[in-house]
C-alpha positions, 0 to 999 in steps of 0.5 A, a space after each residue: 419832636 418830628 425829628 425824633 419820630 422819624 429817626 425812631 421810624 429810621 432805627 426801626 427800619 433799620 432794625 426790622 432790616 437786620 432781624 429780617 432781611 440780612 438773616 432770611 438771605 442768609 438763612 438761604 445758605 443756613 442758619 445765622 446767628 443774630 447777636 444784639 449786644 447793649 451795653 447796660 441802661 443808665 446805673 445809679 451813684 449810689 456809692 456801691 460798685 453794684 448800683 441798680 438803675 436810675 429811672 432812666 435807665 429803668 425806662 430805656 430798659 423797657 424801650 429795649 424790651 419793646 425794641 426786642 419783642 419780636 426779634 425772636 429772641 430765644 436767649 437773654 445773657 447778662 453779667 451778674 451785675 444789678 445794672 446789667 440783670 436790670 437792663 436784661 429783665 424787661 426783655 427776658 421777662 416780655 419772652 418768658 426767658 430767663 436771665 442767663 448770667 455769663 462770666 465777662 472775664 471769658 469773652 472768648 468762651 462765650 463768643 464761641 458758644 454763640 459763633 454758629 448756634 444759630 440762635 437770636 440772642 441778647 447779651 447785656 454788658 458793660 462799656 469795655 466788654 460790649 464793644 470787645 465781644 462785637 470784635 471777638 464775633 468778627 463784628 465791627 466796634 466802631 469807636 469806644 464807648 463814652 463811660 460817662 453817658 453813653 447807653 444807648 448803643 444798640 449792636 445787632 450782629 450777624 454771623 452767617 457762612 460768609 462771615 458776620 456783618 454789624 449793624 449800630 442802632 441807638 435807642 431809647 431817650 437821647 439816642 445818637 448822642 
């Protein structure tokens, strides 16, 4: 358990240095973009190819939201899937935003809009799209996303003058896998 406590602390030292500190001296030169990409919580076997969440995935979901609270986050984008609105909601909902729904088939649109807005935003995807839309903002990828269980990668993406730089965080129950 006191494992646990600090790598949270760890991850939320870590996130506090990515929203704040990379951006205030990048904000010096002008203002970056922050992009945090999840890809979304964990979905339910129900059979369908639109299942909605587990209680897990539910419950990471919320984690993220009050992970997010203070990112200042003025836009949240999903696809229009049940598991990836799901996973977007608690955020949006926490901001009073609403959920932006964009076409995973046009990365490299969507990477552009968000290239330079200067804007805090939260994009929920899937395990193929999340890691691609990392690399399409110039961001680092790092290695595939495990399908069957991982769901607690955290991207944290910042585009300044000088280029974007990456931070990978985990959260929520089972975090580092």
């Amino acid at each position: 358990m006191h494992m646990i406590h600090r790598l949270r602390h760890t991850t939320l030292f870590l996130l506090f240095l990515a929203v704040c500190v990379v951006p205030g001296v990048l904000h010096a030169q002008g203002p970056a973009t922050v992009v945090y990409l999840v890809r979304h919580a964990e979905k339910a076997d129900d059979g369908t190819d639109d299942p909605p969440l587990t209680g897990e995935g539910t419950h990471r979901a919320q984690v993220l939201a009050g992970l997010l609270s203070d990112a200042g986050i003025t836009r949240v984008l999903s696809t229009d899937f049940n598991r990836t609105r799901d996973t977007a909601t608690p955020t949006a909902a926490a901001l009073g935003l609403e959920v932006e729904i964009y076409d995973p088939r046009a990365p490299d649109a969507l990477a552009e809009r968000l290239g330079g807005s200067g804007e805090r935003v939260l994009v929920v995807g899937h395990s193929n799209t999340t890691p691609a839309l990392v690399e399409l903002l110039g961001g680092e990828p790092g290695d595939p996303i495990r399908e069957e269980d991982e769901y607690d990668r955290l991207y944290v993406v910042v585009l300044g003058p000088e280029g974007a730089s990456t931070v990978l965080l985990r959260y929520g129950n089972g975090a580092g896998h």
